[in-house]
N, C-alpha and C positions, 0 to 999 in steps of 0.2 A: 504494500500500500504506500501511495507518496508520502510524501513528509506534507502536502498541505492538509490532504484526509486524515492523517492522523494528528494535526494539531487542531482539524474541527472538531475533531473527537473529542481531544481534552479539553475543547473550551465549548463545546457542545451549540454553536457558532457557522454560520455558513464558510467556508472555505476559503481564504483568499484566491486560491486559485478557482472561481468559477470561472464560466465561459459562457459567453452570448453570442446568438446563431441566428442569421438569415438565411432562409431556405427559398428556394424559389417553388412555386408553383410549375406545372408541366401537362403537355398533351401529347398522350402518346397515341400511336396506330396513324396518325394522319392521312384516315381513308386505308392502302393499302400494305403499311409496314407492321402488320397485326405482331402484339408486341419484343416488335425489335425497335421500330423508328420513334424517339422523343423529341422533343423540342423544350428549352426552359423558357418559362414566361414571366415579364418584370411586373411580378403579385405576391405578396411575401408575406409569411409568416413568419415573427418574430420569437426567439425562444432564450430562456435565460435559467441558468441550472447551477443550482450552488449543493458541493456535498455537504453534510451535518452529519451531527452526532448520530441521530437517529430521528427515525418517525419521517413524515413524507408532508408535504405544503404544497400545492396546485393552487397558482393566481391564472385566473384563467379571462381574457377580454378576446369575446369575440359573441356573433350569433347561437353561433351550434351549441348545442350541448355536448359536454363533453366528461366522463367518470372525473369526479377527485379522487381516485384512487390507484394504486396501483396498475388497473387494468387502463388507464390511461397510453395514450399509444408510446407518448417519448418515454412513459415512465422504461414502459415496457421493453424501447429498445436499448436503453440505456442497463437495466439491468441484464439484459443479453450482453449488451458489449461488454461490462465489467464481468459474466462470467466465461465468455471470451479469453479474456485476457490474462483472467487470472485473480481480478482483486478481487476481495470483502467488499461485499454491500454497505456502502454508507446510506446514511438516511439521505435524504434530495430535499434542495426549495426550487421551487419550477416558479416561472412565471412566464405565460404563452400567450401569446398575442396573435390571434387569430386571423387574417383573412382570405386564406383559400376558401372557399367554400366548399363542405363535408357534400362526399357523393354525388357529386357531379361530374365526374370525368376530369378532373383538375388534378390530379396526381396530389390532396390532401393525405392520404394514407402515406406515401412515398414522401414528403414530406416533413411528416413525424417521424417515421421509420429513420431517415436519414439525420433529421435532428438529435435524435437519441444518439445513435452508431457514431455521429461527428462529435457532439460533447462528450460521453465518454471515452471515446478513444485519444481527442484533446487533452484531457483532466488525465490519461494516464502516459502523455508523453507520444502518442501517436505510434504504438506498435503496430496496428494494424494497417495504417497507411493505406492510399487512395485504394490497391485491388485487394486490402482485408474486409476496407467498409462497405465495398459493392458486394464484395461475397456475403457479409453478413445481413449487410440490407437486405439483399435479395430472397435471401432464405426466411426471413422476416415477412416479408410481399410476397410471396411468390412469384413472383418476376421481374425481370430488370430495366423495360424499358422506363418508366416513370422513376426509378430509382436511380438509373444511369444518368437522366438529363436535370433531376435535383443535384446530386452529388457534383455534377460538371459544368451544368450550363451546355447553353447553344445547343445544337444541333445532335444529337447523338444516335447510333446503331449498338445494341446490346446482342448479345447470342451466347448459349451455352459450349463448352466446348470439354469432354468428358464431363457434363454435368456439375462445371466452374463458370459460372457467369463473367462473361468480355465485355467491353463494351470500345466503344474508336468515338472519339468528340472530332466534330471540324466545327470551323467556324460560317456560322450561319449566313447567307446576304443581308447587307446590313437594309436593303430596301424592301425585305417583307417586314410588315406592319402587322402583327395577330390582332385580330380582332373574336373577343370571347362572345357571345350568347347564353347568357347562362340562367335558365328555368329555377323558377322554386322546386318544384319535385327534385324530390332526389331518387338516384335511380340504384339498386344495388347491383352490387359486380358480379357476384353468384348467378343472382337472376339472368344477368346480361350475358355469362358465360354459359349458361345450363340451355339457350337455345341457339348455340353454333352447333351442327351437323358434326358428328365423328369423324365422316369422309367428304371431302370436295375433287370433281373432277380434276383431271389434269387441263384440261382446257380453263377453269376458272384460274388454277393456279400459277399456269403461264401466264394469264392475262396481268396477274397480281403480282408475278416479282418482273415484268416489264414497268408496273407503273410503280412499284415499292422501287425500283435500281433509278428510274427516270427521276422520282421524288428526291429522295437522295440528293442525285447531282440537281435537279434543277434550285433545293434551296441551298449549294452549298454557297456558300461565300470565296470558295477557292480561287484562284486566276488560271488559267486565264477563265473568267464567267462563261456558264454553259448558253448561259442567255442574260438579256437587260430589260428592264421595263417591263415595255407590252408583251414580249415577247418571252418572258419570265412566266409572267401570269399565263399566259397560252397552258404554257406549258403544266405550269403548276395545275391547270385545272384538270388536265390529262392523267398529269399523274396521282392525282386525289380519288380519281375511281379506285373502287375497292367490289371486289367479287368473294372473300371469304367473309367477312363477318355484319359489315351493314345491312345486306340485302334480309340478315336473319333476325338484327338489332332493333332498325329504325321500323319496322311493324310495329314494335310494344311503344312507341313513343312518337306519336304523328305529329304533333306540333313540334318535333326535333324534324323529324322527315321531310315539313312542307318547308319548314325554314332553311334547310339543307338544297331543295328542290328549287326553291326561288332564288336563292344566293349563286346557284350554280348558272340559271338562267341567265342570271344578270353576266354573265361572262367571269365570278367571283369567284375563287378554287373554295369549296367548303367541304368540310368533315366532320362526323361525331369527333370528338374530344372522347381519347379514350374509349369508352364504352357506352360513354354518352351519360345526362341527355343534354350536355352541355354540345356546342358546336362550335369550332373554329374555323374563320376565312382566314385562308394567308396572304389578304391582302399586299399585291405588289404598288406600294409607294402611298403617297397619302392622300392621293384624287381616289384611288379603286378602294384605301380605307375609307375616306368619308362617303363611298357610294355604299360600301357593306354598313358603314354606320344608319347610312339609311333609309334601308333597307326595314319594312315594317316586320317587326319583331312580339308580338302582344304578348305577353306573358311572360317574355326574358329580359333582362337584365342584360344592358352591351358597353361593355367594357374592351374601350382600346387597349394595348399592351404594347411593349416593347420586348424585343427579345432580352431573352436574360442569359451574359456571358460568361457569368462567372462561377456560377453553380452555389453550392454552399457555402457561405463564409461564415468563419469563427474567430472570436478574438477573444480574449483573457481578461477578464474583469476581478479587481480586488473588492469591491463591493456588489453587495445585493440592490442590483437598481433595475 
């Protein structure tokens, strides 16, 4: 155990070494990268975690409801990472600041998941380091794309490889604008996972890793550019069709569906966010943002975004603030 945990102990005291964490928000599958392709979005929730002697403190500012107790998700992964690693449970003062919104396709679960994994493995000096916290996040989540593009930022591909989750970041075009849609229903992931099909054609699945490889390059940011502008967007819209999992999703959720329907009309690239029933346009530039902006939406909630490059950040705080 470090020397800060063990002198919160003796003075039964939050820790000078806590640490305070922005997480970003994320939407994964974009259409056809069903979970491998993420993207990080500048939507943040804030987290702050000090060890103690004992016993557990949850400040919690946000809409959702969320446990005070252990069963709370950073509690949760925080006590994974410290028995990861190897230390003693110290007691926790959490103070979480909320605004991803809960089950919506926002990558909130990935979020938490990664807020825990990053401040405990901080608070112990960083053994696990960037591919221990993806391994353990992931196992956490169950998968890695919404976990891969908290943890990093910008644009990312996740994949197993003997059953150790990878992931590759590039840097995203700085001229797509995300534009969120985001419903009060919330949608669960189970539900949304329990009506994909066992088996899908080889024909559907060609169609999906030509526009999951086209999506990819068209939002990379790389040089030399796959394309600019108008011609960005073309593309983008191309690559946003998805044949494995929408066509089985957007049935349980028609006002995600129509809004997906007319956004694409509009010549806009649009996709469930995740699993839905949240939706993202990757609007290219800030004329086709302000057309997705207004774009009639009744019932959601439309939040511009900027991409977010930096993934998780953590920094060392000697006080509980």
């Amino acid at each position: 155990m470090s020397t800060s945990v063990e002198a919160a102990e003796q003075a039964g005291e939050p820790a000078a070494g806590g640490v305070r964490l922005r997480v970003p928000a994320s939407s994964a599958n974009l259409g056809p990268g069903f979970d491998a392709l993420g993207i990080a979005l500048g939507l943040y929730d804030e987290v702050s975690v000090h060890p103690t002697r004992s016993g557990l403190t949850i400040d919690v500012v946000g809409p959702d409801v969320v446990p005070a107790t252990e069963d709370h998700l950073v509690v949760r992964a925080i006590r994974a990472t410290f028995d990861e690693i190897g230390w003693a449970q110290p007691g926790l003062a959490l103070r979480c600041v909320n605004r991803i919104p809960h089950g919506r396709g926002l990558g909130s679960s990935a979020a938490a998941i990664v807020a825990g994994v990053a401040a405990a493995d901080t608070l112990a000096g960083s053994p696990l380091g960037p591919a221990g916290r993806l391994r353990l996040a992931t196992a956490i989540e169950g998968h890695p794309d919404n976990v891969a593009a908290a943890l990093l930022g910008g644009l990312t591909v996740a994949w197993f490889e003997a059953g150790v989750p990878q992931t590759l970041r590039v840097e995203p075009a700085g001229e797509v604008r995300p534009v969120l849609f985001v419903p009060s229903r919330r949608q669960s992931t189970e539900q949304a996972r329990g009506v994909l099909p066992e088996q899908v054609s080889h024909a559907d699945a060609a169609v999906n890793l030509g526009r999951a490889t086209l999506l990819a390059l068209a939002l990379s940011g790389a040089e030399p550019a796959v394309a600019v502008g108008a011609e960005r967007s073309r593309l983008l819209l191309a690559a946003t069709e998805d044949r494995l999992h929408q066509p089985y999703r957007l049935p349980l959720l028609p006002a995600s569906a129509d809004l997906v329907r007319r956004l694409r009309a509009e010549g806009i690239p649009a996709a469930l966010s995740g699993s839905g029933p949240s939706v993202v346009a990757l609007a290219v530039g800030g004329g086709q943002a302000a057309a997705a902006i207004g774009v009639a939406a009744p019932g959601f909630s439309v939040i511009p975004l900027t991409l977010d490059a930096e993934g998780v950040q953590v920094e060392t705080v000697d006080s509980r603030e």
